[in-house]
N, CA, C and O atoms as a DFTB+ gen file, in Angstrom:
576 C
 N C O
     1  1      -3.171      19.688      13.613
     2  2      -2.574      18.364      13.518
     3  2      -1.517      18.159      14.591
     4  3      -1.299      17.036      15.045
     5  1      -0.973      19.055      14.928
     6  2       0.121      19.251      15.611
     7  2      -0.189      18.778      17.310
     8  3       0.657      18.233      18.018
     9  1      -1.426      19.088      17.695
    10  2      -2.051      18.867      18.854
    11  2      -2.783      17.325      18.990
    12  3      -3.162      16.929      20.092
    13  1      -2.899      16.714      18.077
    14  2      -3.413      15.468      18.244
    15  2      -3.060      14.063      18.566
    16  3      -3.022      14.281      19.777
    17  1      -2.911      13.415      18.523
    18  2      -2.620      12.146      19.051
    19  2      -2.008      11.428      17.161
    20  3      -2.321      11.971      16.102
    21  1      -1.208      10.264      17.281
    22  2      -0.759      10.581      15.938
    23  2      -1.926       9.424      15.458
    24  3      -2.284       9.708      14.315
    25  1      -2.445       8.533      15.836
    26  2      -3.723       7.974      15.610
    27  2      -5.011       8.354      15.208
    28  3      -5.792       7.804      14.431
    29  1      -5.105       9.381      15.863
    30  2      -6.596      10.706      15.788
    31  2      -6.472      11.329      14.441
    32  3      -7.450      11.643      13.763
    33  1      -4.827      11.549      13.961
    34  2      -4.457      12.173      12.903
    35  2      -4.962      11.316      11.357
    36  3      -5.585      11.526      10.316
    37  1      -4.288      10.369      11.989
    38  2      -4.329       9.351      10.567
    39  2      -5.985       9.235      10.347
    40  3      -6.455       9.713       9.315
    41  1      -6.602       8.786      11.034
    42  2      -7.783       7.819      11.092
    43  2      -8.746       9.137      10.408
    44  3      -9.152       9.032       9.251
    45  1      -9.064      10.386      11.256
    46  2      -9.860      11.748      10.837
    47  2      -9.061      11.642       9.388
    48  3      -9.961      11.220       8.662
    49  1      -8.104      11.757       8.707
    50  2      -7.540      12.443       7.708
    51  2      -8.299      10.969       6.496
    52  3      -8.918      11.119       5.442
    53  1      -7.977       9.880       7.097
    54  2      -8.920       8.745       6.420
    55  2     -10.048       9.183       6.009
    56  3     -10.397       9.276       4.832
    57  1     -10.611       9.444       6.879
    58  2     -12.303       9.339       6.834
    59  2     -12.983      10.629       6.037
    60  3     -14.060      10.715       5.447
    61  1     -11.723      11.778       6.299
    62  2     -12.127      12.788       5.306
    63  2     -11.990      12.674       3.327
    64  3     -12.476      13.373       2.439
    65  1     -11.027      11.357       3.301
    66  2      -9.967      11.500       2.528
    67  2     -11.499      10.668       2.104
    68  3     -12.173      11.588       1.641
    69  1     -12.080       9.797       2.063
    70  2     -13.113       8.948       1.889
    71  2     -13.994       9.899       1.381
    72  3     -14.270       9.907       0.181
    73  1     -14.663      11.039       2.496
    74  2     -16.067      11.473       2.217
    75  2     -15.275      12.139       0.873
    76  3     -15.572      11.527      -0.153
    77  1     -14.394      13.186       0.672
    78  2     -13.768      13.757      -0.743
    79  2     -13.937      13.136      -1.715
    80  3     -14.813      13.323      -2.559
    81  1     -12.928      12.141      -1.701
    82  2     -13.111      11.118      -2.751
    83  2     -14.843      11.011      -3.553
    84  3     -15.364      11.304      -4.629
    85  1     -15.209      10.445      -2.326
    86  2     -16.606      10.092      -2.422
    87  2     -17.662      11.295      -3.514
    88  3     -18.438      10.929      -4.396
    89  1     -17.399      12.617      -3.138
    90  2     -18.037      13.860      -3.335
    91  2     -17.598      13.779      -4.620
    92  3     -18.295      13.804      -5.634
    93  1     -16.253      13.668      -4.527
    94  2     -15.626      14.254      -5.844
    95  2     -15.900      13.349      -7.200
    96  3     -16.042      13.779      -8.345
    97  1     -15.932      12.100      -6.791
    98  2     -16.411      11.020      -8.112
    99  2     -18.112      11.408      -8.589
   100  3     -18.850      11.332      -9.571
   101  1     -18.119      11.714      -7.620
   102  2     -20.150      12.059      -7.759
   103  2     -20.552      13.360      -8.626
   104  3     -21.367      13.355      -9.549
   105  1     -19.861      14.423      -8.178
   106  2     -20.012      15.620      -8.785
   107  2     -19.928      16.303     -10.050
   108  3     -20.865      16.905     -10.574
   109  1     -18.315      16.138     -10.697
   110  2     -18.651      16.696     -11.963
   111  2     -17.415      15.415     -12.906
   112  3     -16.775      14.433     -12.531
   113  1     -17.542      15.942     -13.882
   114  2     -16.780      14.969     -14.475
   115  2     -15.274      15.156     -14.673
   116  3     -14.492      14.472     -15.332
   117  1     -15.055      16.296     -13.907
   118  2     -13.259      16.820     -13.742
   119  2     -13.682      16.696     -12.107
   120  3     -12.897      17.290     -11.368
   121  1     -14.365      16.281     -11.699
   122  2     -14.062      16.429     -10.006
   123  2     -13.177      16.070      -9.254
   124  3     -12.696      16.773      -8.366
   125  1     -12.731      14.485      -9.624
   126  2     -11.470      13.983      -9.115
   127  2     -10.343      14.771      -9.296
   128  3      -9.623      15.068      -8.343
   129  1     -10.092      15.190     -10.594
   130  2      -8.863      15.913     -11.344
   131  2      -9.019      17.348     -10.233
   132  3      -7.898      17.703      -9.868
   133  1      -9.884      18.013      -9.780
   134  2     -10.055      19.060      -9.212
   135  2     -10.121      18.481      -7.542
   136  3     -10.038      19.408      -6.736
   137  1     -10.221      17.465      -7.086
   138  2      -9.775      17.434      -5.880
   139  2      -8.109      16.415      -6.245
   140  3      -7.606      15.973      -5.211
   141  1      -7.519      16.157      -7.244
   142  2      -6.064      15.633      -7.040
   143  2      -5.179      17.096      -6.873
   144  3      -4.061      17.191      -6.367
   145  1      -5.852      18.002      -7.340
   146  2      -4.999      19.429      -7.334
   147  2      -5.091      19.645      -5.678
   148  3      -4.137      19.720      -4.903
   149  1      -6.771      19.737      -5.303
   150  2      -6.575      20.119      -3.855
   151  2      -5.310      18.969      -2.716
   152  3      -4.702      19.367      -1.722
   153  1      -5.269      17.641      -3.284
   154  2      -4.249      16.787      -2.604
   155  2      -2.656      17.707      -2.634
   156  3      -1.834      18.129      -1.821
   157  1      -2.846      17.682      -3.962
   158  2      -1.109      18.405      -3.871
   159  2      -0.990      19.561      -3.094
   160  3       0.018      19.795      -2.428
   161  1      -1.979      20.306      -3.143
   162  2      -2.001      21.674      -2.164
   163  2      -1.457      21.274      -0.504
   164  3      -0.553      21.698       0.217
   165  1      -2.745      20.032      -0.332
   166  2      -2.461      19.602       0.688
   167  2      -1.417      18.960       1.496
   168  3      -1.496      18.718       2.700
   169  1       0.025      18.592       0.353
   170  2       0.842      17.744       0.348
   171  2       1.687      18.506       0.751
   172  3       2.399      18.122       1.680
   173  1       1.930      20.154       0.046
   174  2       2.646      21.086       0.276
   175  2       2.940      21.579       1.415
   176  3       4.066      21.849       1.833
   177  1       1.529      21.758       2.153
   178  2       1.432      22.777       3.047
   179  2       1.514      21.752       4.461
   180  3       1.259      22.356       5.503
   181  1       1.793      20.484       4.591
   182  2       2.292      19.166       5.184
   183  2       3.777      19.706       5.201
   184  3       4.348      20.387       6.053
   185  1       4.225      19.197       4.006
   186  2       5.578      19.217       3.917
   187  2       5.879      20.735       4.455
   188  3       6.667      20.374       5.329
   189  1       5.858      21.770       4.557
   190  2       5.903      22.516       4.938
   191  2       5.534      22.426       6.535
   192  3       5.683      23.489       7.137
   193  1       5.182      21.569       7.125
   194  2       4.952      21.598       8.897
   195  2       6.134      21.319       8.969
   196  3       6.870      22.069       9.610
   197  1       6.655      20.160       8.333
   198  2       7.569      19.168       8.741
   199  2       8.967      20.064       8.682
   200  3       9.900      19.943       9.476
   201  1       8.921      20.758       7.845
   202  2      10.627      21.662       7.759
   203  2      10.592      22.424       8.598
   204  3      11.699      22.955       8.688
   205  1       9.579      22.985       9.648
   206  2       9.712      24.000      10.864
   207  2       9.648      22.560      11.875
   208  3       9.658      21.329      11.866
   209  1       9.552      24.223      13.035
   210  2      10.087      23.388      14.138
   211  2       8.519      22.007      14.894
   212  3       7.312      22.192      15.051
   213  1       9.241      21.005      15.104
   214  2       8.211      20.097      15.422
   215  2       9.167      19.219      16.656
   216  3      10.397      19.239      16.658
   217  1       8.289      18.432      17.720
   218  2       8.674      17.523      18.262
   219  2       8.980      16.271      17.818
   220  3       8.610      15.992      16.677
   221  1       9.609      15.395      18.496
   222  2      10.205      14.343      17.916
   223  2       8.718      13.311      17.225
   224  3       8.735      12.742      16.133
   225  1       7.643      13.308      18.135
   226  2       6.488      12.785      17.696
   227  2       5.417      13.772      16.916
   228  3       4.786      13.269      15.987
   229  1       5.245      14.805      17.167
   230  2       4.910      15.534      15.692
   231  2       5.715      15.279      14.443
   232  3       4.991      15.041      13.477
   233  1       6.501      15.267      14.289
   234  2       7.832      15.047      13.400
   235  2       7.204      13.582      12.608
   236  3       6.762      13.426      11.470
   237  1       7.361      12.736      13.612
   238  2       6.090      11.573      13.262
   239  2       5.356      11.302      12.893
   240  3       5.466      10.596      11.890
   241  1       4.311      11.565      13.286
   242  2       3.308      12.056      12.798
   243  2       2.794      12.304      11.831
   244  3       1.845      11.706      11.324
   245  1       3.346      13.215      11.444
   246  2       3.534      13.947       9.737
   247  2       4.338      13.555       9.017
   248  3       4.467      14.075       7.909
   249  1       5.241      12.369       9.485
   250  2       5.756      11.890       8.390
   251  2       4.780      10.577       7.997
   252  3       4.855      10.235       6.817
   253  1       4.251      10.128       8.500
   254  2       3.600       9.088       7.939
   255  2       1.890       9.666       7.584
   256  3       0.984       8.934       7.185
   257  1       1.798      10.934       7.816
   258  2       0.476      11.485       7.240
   259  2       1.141      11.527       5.358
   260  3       0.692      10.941       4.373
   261  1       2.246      12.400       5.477
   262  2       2.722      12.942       3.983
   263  2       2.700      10.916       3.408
   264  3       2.400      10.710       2.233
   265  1       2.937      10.005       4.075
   266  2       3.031       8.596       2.922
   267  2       2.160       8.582       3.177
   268  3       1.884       9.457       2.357
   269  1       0.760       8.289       3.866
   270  2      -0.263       8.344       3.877
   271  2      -1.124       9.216       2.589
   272  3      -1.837       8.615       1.785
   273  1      -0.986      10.221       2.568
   274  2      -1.440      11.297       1.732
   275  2      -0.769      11.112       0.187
   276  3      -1.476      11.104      -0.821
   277  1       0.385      10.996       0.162
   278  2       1.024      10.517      -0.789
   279  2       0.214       9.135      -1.727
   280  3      -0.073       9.243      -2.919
   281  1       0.005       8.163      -1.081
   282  2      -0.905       6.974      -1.505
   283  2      -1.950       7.657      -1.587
   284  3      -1.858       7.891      -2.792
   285  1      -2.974       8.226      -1.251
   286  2      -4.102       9.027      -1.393
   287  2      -4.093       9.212      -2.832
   288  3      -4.686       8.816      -3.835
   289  1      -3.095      10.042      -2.464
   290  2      -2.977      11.421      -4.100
   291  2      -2.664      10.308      -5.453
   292  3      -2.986      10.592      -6.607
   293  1      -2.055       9.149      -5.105
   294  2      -1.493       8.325      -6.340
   295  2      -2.616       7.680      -6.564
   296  3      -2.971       7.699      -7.742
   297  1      -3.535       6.913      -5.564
   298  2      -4.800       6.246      -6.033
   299  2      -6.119       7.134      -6.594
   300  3      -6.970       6.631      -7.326
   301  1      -6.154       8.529      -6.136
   302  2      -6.732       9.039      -6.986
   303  2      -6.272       9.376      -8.508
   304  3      -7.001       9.416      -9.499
   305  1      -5.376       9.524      -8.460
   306  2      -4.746      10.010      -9.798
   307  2      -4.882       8.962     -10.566
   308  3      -5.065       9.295     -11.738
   309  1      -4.861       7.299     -10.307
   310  2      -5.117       6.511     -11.144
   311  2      -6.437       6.121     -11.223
   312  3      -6.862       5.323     -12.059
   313  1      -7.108       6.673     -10.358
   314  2      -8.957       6.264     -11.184
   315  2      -9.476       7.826     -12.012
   316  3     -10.521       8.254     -12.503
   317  1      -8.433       8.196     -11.867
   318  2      -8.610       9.556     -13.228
   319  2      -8.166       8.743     -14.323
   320  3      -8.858       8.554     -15.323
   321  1      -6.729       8.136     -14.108
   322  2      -6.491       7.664     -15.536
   323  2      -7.011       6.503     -15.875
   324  3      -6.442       5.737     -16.653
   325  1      -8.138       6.262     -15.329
   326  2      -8.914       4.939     -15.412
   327  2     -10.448       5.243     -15.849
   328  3     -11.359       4.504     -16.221
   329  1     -10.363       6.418     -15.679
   330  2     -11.841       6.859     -16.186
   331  2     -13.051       7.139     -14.931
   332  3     -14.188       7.423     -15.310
   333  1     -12.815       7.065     -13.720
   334  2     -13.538       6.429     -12.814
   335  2     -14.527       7.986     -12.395
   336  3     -14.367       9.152     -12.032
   337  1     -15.704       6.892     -12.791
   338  2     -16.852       8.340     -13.092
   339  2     -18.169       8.108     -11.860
   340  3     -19.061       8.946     -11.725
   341  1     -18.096       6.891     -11.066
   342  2     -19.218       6.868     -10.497
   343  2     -18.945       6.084      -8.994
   344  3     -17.767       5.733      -9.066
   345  1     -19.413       5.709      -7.857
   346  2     -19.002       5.710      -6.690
   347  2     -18.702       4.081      -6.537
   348  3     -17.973       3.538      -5.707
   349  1     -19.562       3.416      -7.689
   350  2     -19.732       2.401      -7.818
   351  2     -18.654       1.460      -8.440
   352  3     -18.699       0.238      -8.296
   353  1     -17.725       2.082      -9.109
   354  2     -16.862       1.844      -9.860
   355  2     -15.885       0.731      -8.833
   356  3     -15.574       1.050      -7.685
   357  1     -15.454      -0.687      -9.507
   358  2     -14.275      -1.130      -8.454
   359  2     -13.021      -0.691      -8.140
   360  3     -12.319      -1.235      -7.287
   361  1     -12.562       0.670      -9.058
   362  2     -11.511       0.950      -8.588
   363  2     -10.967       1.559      -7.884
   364  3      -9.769       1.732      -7.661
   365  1     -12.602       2.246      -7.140
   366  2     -12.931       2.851      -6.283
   367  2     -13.240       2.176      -4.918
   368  3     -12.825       2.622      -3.848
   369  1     -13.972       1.110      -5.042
   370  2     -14.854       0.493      -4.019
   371  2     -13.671      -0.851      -3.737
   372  3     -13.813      -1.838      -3.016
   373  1     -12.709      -0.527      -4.440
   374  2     -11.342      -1.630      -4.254
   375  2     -10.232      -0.872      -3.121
   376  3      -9.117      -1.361      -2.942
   377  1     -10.586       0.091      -2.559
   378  2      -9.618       0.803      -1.600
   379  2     -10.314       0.548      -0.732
   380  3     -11.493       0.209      -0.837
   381  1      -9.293       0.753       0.885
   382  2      -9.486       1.096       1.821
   383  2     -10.195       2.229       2.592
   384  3      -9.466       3.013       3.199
   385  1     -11.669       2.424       2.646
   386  2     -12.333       3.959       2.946
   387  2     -12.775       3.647       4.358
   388  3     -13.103       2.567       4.851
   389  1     -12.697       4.983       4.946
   390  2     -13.343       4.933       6.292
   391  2     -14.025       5.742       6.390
   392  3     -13.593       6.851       6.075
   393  1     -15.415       5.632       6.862
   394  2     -16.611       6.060       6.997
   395  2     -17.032       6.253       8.713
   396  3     -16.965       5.470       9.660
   397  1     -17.532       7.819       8.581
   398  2     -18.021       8.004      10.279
   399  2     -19.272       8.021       9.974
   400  3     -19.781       8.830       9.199
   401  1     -19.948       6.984      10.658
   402  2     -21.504       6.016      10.943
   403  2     -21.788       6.380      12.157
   404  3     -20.951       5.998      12.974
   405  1     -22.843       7.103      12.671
   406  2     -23.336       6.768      14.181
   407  2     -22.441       7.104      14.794
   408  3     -21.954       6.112      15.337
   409  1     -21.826       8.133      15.074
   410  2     -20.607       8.524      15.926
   411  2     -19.607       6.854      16.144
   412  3     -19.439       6.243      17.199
   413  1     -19.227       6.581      15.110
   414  2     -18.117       5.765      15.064
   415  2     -17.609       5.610      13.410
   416  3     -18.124       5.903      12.331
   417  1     -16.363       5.012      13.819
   418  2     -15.509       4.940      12.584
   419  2     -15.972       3.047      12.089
   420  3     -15.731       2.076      12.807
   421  1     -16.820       2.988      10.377
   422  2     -16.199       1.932      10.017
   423  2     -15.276       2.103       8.727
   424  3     -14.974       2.996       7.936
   425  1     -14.992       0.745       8.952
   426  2     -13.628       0.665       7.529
   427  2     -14.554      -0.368       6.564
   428  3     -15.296      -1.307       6.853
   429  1     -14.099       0.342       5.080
   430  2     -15.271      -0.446       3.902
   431  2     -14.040      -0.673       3.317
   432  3     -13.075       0.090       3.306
   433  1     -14.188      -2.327       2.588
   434  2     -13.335      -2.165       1.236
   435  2     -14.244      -3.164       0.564
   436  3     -14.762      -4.029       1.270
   437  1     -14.594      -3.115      -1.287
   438  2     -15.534      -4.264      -1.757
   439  2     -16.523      -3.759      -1.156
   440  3     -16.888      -2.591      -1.019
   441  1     -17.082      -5.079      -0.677
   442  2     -18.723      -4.509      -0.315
   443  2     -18.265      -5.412       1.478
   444  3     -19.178      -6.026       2.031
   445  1     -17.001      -5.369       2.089
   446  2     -17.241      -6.041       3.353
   447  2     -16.739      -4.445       4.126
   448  3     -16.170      -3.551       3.499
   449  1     -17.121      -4.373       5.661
   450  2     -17.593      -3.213       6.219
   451  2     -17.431      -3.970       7.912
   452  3     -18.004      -4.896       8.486
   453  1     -16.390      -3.049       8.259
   454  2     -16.151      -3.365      10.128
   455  2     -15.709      -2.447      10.671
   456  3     -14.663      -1.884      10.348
   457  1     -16.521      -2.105      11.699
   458  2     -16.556      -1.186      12.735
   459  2     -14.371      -1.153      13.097
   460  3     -13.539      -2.000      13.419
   461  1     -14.350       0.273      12.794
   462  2     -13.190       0.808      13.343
   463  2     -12.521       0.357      15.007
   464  3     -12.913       1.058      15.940
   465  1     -11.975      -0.283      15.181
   466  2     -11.646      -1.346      16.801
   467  2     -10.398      -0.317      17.270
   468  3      -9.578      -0.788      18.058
   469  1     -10.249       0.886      16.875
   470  2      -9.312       1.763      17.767
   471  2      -8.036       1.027      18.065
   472  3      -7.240       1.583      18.822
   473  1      -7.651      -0.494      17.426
   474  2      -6.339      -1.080      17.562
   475  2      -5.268       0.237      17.221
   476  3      -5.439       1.084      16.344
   477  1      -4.404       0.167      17.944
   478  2      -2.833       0.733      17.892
   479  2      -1.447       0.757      17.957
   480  3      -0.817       0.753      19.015
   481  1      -1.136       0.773      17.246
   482  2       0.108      -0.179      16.912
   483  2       1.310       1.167      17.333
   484  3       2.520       1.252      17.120
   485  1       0.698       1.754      17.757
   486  2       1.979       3.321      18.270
   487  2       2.279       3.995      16.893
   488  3       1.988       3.529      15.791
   489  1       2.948       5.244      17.168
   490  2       3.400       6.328      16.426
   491  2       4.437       5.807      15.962
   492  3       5.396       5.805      16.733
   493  1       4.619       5.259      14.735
   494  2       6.043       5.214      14.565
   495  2       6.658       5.452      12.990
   496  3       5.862       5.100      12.119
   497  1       7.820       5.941      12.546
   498  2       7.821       6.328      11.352
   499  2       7.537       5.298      10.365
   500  3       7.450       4.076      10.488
   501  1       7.370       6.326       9.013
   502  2       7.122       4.824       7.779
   503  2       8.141       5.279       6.743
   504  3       8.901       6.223       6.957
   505  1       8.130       4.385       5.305
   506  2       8.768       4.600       4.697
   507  2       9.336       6.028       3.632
   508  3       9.311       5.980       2.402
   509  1       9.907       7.442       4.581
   510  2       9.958       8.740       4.361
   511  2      10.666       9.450       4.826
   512  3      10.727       9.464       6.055
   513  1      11.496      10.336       4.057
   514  2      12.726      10.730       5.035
   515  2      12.218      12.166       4.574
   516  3      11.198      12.428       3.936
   517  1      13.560      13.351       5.245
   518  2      12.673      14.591       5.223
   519  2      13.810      14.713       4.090
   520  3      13.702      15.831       3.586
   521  1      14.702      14.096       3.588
   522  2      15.182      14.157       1.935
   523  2      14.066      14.275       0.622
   524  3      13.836      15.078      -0.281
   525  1      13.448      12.764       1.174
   526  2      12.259      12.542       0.187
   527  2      11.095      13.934       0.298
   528  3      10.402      14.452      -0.577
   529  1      11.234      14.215       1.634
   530  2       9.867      15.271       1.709
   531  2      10.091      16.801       0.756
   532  3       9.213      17.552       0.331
   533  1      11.871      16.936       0.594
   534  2      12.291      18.154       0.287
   535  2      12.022      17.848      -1.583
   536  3      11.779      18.654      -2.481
   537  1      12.129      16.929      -1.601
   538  2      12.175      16.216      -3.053
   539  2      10.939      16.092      -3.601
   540  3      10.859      16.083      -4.829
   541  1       9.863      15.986      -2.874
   542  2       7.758      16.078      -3.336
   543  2       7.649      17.090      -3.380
   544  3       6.886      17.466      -4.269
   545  1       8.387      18.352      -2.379
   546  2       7.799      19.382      -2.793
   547  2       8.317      20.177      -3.859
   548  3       7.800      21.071      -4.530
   549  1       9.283      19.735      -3.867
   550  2      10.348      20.436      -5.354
   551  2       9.250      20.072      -6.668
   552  3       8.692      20.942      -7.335
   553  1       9.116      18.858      -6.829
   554  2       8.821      18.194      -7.457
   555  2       7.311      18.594      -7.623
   556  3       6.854      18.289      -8.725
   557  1       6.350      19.276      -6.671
   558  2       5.267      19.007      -6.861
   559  2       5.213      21.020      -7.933
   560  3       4.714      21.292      -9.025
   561  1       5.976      21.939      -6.906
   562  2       6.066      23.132      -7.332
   563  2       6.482      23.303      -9.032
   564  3       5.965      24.147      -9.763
   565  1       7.456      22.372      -9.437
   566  2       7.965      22.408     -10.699
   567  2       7.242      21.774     -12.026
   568  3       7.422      22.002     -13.222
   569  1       6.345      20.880     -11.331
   570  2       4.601      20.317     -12.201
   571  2       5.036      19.155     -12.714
   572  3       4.283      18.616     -13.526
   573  1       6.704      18.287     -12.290
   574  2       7.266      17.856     -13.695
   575  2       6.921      16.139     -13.235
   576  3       7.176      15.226     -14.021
């Protein structure tokens, strides 16, 4: 992550975050619940880049992957507590997913679907401080 562009970061981590999702509603009937565990893993070991040493735009980077990921982990967690058992479901097909088609990125939400346009709006932080970051992981280690 550390080597990438902070665009390349977000967009790949999208599109994976999609096919998961995707797998995980399909598969078993704790699947979601068993990939929200793999999110927190994933949340950890983030927050953990961010407390070593990083550049001012790595630093970046990863801070808006962890709110990024953060929304991830909360919208899955609520189509667990929603029951959400099949791919078809709207509370599923009501997010933002990105899908790699034909060696390109599109973006689905509902049933409307547009080719990924590589727009970029620059690296820049979002709403996350490395207070808050010390505070998810406390928080995620302690289960509470």
């Amino acid at each position: 992550m550390k080597d990438w562009p902070g665009q390349v970061v977000l967009c790949v981590s999208q599109v994976y975050w999609t096919a998961e999702v995707q797998f995980a509603i399909t598969d078993t009937s704790k699947g979601l619940q068993i990939y929200c565990d793999v999110l927190k893993n994933q949340l950890l070991n983030i927050v953990a880049l961010v407390r070593g040493q990083l550049t001012k735009q790595q630093r970046i980077t990863l801070g808006a992957l962890v709110v990024i990921d953060v929304h991830a982990r909360d919208v899955v967690q609520d189509m667990i507590d929603k029951g959400v058992e099949m791919d078809t479901d709207f509370n599923w097909l009501a997010q933002l997913r990105y899908y790699w088609i034909a060696d390109d990125v599109y973006v689905q939400i509902v049933n409307a679907r547009v080719r990924y346009a590589y727009e970029y709006l620059g690296n820049t932080t979002r709403s996350v401080s490395i207070a808050c970051l010390s505070h998810y992981a406390n928080h995620l280690q302690v289960g509470t």
